[in-house]
HTML snippet that shows the backbone in 3Dmol.js (N, CA, C, O; Angstrom):
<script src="https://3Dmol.org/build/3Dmol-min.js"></script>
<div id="view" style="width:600px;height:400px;position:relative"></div>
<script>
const pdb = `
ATOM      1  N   UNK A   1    -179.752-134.077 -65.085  1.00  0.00           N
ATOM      2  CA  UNK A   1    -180.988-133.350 -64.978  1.00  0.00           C
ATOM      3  C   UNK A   1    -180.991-132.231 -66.006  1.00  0.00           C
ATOM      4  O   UNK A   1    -180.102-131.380 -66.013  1.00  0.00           O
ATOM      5  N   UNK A   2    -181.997-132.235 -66.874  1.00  0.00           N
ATOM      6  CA  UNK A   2    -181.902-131.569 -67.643  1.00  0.00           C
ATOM      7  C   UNK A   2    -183.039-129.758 -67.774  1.00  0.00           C
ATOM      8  O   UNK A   2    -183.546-129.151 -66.831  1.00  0.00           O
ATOM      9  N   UNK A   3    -183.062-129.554 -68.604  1.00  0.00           N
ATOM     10  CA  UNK A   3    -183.697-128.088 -68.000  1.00  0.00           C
ATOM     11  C   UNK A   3    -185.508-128.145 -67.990  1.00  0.00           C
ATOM     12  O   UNK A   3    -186.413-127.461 -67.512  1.00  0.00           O
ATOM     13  N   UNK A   4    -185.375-129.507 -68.897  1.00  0.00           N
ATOM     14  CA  UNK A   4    -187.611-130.023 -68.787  1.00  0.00           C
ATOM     15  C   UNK A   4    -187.067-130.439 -67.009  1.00  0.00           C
ATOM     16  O   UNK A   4    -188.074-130.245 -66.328  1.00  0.00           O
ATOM     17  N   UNK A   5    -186.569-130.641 -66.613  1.00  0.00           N
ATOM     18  CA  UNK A   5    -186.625-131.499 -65.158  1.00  0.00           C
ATOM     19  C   UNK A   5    -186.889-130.541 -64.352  1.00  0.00           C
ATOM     20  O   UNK A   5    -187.685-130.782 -63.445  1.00  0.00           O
ATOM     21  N   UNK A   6    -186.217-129.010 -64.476  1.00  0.00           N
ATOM     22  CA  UNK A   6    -185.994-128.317 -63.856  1.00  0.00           C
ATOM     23  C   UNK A   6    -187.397-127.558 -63.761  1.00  0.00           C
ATOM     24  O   UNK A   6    -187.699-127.232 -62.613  1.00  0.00           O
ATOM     25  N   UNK A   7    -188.437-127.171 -64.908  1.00  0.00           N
ATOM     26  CA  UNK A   7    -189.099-126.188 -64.878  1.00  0.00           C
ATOM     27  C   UNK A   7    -190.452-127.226 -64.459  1.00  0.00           C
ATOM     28  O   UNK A   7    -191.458-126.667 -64.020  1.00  0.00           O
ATOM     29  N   UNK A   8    -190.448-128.694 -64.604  1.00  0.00           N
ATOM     30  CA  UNK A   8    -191.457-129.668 -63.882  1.00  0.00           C
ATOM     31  C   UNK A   8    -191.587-129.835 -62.575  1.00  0.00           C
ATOM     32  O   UNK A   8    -192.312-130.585 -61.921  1.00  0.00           O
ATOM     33  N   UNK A   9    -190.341-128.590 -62.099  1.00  0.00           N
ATOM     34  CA  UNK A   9    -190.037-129.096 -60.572  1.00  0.00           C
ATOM     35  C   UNK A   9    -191.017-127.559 -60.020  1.00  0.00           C
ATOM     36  O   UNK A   9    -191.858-127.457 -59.127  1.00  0.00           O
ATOM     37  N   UNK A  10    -190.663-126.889 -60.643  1.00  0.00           N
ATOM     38  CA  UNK A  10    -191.000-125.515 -60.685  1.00  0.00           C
ATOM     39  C   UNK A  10    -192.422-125.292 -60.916  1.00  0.00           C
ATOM     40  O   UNK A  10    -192.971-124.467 -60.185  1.00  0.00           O
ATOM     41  N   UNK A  11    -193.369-126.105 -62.137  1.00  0.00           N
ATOM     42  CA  UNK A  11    -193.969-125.609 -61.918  1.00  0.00           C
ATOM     43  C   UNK A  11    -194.814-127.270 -62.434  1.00  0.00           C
ATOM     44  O   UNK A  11    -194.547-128.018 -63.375  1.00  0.00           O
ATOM     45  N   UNK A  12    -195.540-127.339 -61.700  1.00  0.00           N
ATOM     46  CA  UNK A  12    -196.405-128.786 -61.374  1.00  0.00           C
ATOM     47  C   UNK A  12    -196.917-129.056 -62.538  1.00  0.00           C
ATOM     48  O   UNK A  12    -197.312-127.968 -62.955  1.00  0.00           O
ATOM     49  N   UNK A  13    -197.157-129.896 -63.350  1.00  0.00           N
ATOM     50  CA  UNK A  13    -198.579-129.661 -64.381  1.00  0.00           C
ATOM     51  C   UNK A  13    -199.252-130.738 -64.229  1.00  0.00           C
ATOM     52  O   UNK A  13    -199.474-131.327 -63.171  1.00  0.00           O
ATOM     53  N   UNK A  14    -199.731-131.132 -65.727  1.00  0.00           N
ATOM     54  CA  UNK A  14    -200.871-132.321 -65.677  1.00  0.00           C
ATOM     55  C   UNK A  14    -200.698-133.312 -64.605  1.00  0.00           C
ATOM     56  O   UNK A  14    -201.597-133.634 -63.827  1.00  0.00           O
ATOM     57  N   UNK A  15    -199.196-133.900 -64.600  1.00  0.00           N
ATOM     58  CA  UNK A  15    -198.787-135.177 -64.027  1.00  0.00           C
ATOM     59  C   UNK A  15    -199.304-135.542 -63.083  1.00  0.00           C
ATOM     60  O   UNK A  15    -199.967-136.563 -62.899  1.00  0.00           O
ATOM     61  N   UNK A  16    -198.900-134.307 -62.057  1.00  0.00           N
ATOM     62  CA  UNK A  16    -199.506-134.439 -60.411  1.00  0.00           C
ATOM     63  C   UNK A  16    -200.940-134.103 -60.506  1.00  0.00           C
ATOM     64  O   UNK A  16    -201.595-134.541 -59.560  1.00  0.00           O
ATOM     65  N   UNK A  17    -201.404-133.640 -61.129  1.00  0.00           N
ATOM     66  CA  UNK A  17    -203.303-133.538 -60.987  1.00  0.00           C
ATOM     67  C   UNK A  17    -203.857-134.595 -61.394  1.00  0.00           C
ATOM     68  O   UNK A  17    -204.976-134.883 -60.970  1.00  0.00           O
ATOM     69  N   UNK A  18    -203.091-135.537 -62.450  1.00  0.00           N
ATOM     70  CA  UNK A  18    -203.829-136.774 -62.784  1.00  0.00           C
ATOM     71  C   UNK A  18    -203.711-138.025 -61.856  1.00  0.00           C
ATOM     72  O   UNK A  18    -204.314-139.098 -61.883  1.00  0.00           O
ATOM     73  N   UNK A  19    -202.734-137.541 -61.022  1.00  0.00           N
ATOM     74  CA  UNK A  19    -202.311-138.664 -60.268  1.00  0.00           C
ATOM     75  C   UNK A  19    -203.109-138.809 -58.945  1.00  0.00           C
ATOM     76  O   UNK A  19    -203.416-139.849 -58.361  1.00  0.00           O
ATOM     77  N   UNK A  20    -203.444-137.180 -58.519  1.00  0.00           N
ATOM     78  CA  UNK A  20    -204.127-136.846 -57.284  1.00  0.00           C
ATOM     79  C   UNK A  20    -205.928-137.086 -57.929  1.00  0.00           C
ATOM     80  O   UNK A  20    -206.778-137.401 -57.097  1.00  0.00           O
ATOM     81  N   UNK A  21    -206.279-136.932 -59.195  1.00  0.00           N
ATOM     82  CA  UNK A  21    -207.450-137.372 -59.501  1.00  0.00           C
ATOM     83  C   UNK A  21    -207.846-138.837 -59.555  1.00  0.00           C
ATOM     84  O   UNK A  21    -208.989-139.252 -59.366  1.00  0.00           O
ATOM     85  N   UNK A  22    -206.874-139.510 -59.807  1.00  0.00           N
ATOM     86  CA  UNK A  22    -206.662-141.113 -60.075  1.00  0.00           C
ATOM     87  C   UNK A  22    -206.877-141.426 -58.494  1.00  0.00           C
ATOM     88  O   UNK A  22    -207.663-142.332 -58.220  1.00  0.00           O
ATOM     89  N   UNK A  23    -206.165-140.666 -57.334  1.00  0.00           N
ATOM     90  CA  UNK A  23    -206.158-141.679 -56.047  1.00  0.00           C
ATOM     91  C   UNK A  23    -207.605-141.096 -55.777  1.00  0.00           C
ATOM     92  O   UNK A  23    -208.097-141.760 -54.865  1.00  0.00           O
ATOM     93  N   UNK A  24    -208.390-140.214 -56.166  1.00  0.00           N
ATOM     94  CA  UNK A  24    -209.672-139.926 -55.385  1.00  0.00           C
ATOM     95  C   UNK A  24    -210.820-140.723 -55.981  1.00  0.00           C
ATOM     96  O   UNK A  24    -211.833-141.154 -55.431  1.00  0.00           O
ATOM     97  N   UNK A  25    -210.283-140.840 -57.646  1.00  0.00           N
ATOM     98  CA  UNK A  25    -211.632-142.163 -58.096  1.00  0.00           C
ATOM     99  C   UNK A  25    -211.354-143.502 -56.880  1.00  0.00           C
ATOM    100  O   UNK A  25    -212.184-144.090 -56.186  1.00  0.00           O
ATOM    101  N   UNK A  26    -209.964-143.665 -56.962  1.00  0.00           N
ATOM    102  CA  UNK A  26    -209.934-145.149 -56.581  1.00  0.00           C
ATOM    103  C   UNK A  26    -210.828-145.213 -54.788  1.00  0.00           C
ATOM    104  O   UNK A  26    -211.476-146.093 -54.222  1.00  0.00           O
ATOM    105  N   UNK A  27    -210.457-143.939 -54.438  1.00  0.00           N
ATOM    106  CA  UNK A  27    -210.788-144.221 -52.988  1.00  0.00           C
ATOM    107  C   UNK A  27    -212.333-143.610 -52.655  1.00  0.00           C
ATOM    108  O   UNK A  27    -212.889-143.414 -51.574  1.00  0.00           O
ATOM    109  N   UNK A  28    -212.760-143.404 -53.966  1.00  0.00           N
ATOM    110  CA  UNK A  28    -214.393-142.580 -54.166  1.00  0.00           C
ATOM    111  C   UNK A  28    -214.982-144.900 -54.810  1.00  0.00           C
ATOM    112  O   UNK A  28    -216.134-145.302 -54.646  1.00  0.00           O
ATOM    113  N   UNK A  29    -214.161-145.567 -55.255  1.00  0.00           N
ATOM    114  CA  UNK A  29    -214.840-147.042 -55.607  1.00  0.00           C
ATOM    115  C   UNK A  29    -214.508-147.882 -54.553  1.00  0.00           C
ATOM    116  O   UNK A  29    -215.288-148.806 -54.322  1.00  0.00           O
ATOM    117  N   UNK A  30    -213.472-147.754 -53.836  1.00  0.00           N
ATOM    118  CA  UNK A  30    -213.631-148.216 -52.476  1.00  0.00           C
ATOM    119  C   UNK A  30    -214.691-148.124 -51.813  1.00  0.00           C
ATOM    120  O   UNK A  30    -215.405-149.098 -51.577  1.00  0.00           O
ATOM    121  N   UNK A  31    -214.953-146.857 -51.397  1.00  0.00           N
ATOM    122  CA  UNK A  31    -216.114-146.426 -50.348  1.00  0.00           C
ATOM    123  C   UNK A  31    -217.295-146.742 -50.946  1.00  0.00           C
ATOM    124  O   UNK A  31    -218.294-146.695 -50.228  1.00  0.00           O
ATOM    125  N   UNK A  32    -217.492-147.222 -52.704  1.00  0.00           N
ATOM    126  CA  UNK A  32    -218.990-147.537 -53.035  1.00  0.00           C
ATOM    127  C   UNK A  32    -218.941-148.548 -53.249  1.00  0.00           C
ATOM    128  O   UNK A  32    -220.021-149.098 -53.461  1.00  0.00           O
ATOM    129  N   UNK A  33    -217.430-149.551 -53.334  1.00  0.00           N
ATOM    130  CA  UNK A  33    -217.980-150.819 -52.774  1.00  0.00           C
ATOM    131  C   UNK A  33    -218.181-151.615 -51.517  1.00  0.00           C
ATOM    132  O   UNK A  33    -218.827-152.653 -51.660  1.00  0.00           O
ATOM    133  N   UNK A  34    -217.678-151.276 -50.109  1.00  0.00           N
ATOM    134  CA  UNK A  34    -218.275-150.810 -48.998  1.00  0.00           C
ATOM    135  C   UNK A  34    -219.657-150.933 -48.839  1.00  0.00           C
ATOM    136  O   UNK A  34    -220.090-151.253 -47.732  1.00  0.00           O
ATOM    137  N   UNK A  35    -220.338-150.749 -49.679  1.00  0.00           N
ATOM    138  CA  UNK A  35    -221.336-149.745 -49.394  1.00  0.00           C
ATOM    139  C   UNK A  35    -222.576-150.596 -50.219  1.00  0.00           C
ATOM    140  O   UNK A  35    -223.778-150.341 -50.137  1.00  0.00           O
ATOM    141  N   UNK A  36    -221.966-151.639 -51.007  1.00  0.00           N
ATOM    142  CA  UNK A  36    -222.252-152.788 -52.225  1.00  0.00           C
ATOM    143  C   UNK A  36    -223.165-153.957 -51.237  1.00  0.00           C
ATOM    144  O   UNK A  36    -222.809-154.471 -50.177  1.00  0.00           O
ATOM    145  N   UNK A  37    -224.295-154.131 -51.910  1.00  0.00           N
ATOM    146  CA  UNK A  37    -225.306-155.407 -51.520  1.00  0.00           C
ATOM    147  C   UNK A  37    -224.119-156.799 -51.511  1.00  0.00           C
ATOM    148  O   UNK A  37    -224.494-157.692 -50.751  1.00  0.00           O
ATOM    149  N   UNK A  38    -223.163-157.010 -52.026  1.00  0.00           N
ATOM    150  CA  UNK A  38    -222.327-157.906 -52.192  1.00  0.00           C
ATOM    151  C   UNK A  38    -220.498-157.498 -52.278  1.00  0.00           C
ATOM    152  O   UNK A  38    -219.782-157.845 -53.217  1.00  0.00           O
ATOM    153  N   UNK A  39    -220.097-156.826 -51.256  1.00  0.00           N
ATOM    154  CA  UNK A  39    -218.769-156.355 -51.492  1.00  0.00           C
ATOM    155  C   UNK A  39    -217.814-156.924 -51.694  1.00  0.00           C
ATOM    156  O   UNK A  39    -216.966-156.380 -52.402  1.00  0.00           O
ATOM    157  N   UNK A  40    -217.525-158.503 -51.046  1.00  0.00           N
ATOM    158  CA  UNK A  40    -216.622-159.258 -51.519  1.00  0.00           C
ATOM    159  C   UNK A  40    -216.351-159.538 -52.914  1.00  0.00           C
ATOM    160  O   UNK A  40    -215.229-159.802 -53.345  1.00  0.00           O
ATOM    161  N   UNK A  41    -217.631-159.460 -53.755  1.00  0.00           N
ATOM    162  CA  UNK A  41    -217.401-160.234 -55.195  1.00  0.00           C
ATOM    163  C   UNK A  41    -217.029-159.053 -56.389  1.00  0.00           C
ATOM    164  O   UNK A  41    -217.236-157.844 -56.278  1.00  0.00           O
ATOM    165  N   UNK A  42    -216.598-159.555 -57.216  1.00  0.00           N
ATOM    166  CA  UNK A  42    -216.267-158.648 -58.167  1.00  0.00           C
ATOM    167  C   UNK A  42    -217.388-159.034 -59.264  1.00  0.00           C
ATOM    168  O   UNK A  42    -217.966-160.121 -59.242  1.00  0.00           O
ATOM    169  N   UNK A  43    -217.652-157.960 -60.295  1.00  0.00           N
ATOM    170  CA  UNK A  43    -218.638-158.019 -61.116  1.00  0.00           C
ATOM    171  C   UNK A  43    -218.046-158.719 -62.434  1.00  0.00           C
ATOM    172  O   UNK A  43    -216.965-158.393 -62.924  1.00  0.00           O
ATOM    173  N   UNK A  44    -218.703-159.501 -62.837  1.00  0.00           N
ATOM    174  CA  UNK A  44    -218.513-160.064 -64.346  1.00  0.00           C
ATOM    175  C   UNK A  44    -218.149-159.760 -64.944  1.00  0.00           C
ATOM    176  O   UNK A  44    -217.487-160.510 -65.662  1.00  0.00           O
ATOM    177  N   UNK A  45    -218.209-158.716 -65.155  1.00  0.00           N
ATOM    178  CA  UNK A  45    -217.819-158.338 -66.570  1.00  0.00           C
ATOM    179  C   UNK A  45    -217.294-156.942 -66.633  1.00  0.00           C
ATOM    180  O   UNK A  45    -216.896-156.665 -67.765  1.00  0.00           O
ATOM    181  N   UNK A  46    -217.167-155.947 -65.731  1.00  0.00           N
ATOM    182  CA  UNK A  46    -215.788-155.489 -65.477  1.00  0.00           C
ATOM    183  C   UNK A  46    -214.676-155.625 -64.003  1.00  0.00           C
ATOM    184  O   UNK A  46    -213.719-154.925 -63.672  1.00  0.00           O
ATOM    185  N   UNK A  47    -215.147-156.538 -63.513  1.00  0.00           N
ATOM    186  CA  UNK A  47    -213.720-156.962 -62.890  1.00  0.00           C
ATOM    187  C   UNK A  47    -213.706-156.218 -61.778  1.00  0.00           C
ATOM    188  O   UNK A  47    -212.828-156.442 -60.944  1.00  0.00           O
ATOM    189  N   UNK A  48    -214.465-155.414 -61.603  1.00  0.00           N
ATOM    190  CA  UNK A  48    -214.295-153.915 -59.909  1.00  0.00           C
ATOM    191  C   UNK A  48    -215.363-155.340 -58.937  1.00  0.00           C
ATOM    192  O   UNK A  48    -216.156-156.258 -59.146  1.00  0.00           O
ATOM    193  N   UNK A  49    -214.658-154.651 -57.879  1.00  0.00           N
ATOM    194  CA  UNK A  49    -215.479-155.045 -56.320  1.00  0.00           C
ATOM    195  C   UNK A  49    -216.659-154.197 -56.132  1.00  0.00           C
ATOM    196  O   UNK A  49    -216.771-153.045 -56.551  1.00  0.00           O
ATOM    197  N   UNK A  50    -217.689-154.984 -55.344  1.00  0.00           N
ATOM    198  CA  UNK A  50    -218.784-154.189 -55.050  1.00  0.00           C
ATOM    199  C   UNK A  50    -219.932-154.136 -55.723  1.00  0.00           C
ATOM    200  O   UNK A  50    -220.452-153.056 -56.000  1.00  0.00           O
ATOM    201  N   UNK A  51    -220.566-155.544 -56.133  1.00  0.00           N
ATOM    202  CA  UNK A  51    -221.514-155.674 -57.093  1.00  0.00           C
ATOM    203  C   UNK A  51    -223.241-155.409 -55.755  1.00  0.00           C
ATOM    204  O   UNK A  51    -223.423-155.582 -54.549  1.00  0.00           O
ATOM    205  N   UNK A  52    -223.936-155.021 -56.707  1.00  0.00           N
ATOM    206  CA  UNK A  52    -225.034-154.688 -56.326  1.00  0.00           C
ATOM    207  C   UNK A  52    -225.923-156.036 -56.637  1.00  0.00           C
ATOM    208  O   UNK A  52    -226.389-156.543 -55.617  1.00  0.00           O
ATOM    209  N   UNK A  53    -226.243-156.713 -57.887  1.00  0.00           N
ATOM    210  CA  UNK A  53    -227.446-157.672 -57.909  1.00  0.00           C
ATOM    211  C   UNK A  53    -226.233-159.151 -58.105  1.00  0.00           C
ATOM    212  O   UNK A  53    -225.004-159.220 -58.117  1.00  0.00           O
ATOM    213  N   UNK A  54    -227.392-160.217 -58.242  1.00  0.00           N
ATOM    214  CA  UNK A  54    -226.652-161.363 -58.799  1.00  0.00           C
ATOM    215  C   UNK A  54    -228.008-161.805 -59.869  1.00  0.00           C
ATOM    216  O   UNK A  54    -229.193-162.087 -59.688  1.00  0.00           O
ATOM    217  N   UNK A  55    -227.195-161.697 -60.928  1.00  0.00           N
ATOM    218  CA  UNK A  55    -227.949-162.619 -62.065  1.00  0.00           C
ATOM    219  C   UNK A  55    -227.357-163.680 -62.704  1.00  0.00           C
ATOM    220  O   UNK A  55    -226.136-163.576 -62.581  1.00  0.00           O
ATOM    221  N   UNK A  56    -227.781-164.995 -63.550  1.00  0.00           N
ATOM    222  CA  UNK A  56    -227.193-165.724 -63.913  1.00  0.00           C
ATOM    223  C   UNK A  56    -226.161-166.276 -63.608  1.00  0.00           C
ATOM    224  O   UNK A  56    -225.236-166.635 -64.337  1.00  0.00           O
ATOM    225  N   UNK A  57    -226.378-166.424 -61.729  1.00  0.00           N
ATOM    226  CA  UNK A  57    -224.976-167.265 -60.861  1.00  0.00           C
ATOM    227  C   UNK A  57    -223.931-166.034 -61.055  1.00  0.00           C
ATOM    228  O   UNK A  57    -222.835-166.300 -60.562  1.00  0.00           O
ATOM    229  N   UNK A  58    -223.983-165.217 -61.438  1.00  0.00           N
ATOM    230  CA  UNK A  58    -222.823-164.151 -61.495  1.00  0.00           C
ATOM    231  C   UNK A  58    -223.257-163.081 -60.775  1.00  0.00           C
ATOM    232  O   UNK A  58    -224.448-162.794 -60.655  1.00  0.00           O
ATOM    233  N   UNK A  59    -222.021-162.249 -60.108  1.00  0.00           N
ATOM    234  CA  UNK A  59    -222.422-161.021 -59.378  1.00  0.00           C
ATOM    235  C   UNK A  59    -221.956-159.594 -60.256  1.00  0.00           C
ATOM    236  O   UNK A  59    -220.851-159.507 -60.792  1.00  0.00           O
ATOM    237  N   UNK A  60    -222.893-158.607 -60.299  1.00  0.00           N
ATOM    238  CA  UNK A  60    -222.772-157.527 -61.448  1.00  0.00           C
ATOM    239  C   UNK A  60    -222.860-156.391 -60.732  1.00  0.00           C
ATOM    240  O   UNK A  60    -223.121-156.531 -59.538  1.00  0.00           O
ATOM    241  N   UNK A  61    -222.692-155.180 -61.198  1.00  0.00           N
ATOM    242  CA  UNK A  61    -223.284-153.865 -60.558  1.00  0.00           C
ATOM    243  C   UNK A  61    -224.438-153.830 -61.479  1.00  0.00           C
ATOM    244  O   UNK A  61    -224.823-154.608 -62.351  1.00  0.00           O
ATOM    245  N   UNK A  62    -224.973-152.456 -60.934  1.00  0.00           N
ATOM    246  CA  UNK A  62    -226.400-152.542 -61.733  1.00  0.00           C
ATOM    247  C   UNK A  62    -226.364-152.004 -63.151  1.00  0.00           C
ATOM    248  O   UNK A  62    -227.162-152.385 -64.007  1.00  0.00           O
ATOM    249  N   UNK A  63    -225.246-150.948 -63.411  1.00  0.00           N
ATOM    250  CA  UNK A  63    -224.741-150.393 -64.667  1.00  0.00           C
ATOM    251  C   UNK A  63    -224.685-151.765 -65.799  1.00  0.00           C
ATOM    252  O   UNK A  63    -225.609-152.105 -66.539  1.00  0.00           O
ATOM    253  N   UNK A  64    -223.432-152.369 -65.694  1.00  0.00           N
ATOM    254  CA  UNK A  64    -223.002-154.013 -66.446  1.00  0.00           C
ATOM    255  C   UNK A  64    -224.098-154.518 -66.658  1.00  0.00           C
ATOM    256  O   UNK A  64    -224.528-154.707 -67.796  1.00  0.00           O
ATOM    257  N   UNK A  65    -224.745-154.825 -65.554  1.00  0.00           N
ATOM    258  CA  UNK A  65    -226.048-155.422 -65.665  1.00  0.00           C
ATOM    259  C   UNK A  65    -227.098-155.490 -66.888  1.00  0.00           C
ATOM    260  O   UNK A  65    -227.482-156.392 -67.632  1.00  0.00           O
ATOM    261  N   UNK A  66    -227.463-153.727 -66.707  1.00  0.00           N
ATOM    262  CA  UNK A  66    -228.170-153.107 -67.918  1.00  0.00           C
ATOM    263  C   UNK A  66    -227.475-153.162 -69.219  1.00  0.00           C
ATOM    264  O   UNK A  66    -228.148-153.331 -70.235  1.00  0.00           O
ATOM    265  N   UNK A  67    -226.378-153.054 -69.277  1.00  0.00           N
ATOM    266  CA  UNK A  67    -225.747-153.290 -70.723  1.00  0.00           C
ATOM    267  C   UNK A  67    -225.808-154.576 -70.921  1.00  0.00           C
ATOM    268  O   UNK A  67    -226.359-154.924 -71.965  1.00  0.00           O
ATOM    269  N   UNK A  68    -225.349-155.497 -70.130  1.00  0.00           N
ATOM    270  CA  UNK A  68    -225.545-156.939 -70.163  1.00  0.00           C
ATOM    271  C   UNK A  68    -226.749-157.262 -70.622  1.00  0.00           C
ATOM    272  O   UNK A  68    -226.486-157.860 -71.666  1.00  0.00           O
ATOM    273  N   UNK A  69    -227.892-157.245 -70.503  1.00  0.00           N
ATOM    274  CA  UNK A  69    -229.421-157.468 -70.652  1.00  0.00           C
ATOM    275  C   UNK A  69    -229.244-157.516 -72.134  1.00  0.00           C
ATOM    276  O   UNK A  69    -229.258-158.474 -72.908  1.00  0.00           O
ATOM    277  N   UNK A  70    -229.045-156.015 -72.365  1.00  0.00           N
ATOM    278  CA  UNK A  70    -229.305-155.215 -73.666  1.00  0.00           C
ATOM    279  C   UNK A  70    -228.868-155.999 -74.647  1.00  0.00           C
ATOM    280  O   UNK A  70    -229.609-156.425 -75.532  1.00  0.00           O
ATOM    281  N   UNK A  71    -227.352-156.306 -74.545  1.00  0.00           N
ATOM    282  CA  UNK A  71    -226.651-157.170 -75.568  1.00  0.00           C
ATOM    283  C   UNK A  71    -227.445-158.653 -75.466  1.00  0.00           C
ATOM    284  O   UNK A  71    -227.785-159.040 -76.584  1.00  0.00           O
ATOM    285  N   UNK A  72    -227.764-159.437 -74.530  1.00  0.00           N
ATOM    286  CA  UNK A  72    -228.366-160.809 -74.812  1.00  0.00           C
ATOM    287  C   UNK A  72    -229.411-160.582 -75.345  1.00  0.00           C
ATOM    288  O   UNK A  72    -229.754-161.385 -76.212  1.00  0.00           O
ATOM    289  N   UNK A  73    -230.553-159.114 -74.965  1.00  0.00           N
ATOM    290  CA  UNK A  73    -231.640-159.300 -75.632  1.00  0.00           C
ATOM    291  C   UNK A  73    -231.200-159.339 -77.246  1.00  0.00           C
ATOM    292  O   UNK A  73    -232.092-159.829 -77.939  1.00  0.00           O
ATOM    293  N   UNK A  74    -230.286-159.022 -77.815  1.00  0.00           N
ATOM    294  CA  UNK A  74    -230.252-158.717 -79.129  1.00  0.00           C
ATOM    295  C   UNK A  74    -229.805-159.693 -79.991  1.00  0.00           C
ATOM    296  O   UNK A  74    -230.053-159.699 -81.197  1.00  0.00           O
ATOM    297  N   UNK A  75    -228.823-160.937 -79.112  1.00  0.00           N
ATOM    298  CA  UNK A  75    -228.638-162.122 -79.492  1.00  0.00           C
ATOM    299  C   UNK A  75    -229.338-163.171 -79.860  1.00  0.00           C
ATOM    300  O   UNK A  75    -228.967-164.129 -80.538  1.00  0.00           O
ATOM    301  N   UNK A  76    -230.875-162.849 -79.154  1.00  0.00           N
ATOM    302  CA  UNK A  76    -231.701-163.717 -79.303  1.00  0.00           C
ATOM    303  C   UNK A  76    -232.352-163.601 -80.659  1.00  0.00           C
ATOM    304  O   UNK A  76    -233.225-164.401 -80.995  1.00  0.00           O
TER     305      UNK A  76
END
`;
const viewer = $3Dmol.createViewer("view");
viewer.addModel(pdb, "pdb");
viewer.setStyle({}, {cartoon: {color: "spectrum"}});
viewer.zoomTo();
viewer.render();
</script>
């Protein structure tokens, strides 16, 4: 153990605040997918639980969705 070990013990920093911010997103996307027109399914195109619409046989949130649109409209 060296003397960085010692003063990390002493005095908390980033580590533990990112870690305690990380478990409150995860358990702040839990509770909004819960809460999801479709909670079992995961969305297309990023992969989280808790999609809101279904378009094109696929289930999306409504965010993806709108970007989704955007990019096909532009393909055309």
């Amino acid at each position: 153990m060296g003397i960085k070990d010692t003063f990390r013990k002493i005095f908390p920093g980033k580590e533990q605040k990112e870690v305690k911010e990380a478990e409150t997103k995860i358990e702040a996307q839990k509770q909004e997918a819960k809460a999801a027109k479709y909670a079992e399914q995961t969305c297309a195109l990023c992969g989280q639980p808790g999609c809101d619409k279904k378009w094109a046989g696929q289930y999306w949130h409504k965010k993806c969705l709108r970007n989704m649109r955007k990019t096909a409209r532009g393909m055309i």
